[in-house]
N, C-alpha and C positions, 0 to 999 in steps of 0.2 A: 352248603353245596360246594363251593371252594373247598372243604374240605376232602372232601369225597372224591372231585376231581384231582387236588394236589396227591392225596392216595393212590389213588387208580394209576396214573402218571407215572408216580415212585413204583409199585406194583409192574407197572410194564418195561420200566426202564430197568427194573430188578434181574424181568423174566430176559430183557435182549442182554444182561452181564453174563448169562450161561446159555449163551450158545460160542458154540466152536466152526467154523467154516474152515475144511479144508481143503488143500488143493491135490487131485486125486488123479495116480493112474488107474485109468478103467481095463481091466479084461473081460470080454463078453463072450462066452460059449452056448453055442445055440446048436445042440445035435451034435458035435463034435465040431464045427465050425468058428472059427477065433478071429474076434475082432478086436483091435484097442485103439485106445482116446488117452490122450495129454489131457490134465488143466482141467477135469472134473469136475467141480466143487460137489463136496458132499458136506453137510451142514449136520451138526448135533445140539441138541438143548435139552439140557438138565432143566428138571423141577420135582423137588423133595426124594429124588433117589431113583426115578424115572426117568427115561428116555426115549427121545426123539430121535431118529435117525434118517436124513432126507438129501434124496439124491434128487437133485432138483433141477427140472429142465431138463431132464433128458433125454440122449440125442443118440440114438443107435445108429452107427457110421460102417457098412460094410460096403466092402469093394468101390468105396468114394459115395456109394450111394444116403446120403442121410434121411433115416425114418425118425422124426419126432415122436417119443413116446409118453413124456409126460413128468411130472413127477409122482417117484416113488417113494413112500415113504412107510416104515416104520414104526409105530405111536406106541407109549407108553410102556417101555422096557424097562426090566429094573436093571440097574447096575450093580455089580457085583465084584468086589474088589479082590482081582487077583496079581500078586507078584507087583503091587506097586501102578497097576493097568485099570483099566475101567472095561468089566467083561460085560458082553450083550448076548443074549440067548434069544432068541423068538420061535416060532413054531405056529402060525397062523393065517389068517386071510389080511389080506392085504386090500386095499382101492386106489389106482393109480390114477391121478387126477390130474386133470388138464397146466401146462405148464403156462409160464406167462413169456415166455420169451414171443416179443412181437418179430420175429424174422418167419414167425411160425403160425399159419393158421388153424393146422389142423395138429391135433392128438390122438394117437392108436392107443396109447395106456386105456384112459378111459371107457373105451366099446370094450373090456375086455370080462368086466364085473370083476366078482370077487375072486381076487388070483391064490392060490396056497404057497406060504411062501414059510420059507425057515433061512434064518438069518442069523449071522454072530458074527461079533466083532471086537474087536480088544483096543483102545485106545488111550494117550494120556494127554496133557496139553499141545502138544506138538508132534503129533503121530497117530495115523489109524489106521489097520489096517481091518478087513474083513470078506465075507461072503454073502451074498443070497442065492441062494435056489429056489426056482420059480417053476413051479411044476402043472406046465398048460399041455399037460399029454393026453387027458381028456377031450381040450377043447378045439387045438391047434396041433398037436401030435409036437409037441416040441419041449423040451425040458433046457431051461435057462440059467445060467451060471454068471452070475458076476462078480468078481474081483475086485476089492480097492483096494490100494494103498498111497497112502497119503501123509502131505505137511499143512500146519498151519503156517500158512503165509504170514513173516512178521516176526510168530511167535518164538522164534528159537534164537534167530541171528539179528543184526543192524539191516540185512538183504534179505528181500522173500527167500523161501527157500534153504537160508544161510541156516542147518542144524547144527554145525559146528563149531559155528563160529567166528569162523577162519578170513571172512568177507569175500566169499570166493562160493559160488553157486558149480558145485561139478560133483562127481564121483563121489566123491570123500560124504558127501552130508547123504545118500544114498545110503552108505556105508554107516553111519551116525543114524539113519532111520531105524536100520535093521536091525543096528546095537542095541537100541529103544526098546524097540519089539520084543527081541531076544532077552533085555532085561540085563545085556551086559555089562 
């Protein structure tokens, strides 16, 4: 039995070494409608060449008004190695599930059932950026857009944020993201 459990243990501690947490700007287009959020977190976890992708606790913030919507998440992508990047492809239904942040009682993801969503995203250890389209024009007349681009906090510099290097959080590691991206 000890054994079993010493395994499992190792097994879970294996699965939390591949995930990635980043720190993300959000853009959110609803109908032509544009909202954005700082300090994101969007989380990824690899397992066997598959992909996790999870925008967790999220929080639609328009006009100061904030709607809790849930976490959204992604499951089971493969990755696909382009230009040095880790590419994500999806095309499917989606279930957006209640979030845990307690500042929050209530969740709208969830009453929403199963969403159609297509998603892609390009990321390496220290950079992601991506898309979903959320296509509720059946249900809500409304077709949803969201944006991320992101750092892992930690990962690049001695400072969150620092991609450069340089210890100095500004423009320049912006500019270090995009080079990423770019592949420059």
């Amino acid at each position: 039995m000890k054994k079993f459990l010493s395994v499992m243990a190792a097994a879970c501690c294996a699965m939390a070494l591949n995930a990635t947490i980043y720190t993300c700007h959000v853009k959110v287009t609803i109908n032509g409608t544009v909202s954005e959020q700082e300090q994101v977190q969007v989380e990824v976890n690899e397992n066997n060449g598959a992909y996790d992708l999870n925008l967790k606790n999220f929080v639609l913030v328009s006009e100061g008004v904030a709607m809790p919507v849930g976490n959204v998440t992604v499951t089971g992508v493969e990755g696909v190695d382009e230009y040095g990047f880790t590419k994500l492809n999806f095309n499917g239904t989606i279930f957006i599930t209640e979030g845990d942040d307690p500042q929050y009682d209530f969740w709208m993801g969830p009453m929403l059932g199963p969403v159609p969503t297509v998603a892609t995203a390009r990321f390496i250890d220290t950079a992601i950026s991506g898309d979903l389209f959320i296509d509720l024009s059946s249900t809500m007349n409304q077709v949803i857009t969201v944006s991320i681009f992101g750092i892992a906090p930690g990962e690049a510099g001695g400072i969150d944020g620092d991609v450069n290097k340089d210890s100095e959080v500004n423009v320049a590691d912006v500019n270090a993201v995009v080079d990423i991206i770019l592949n420059k």
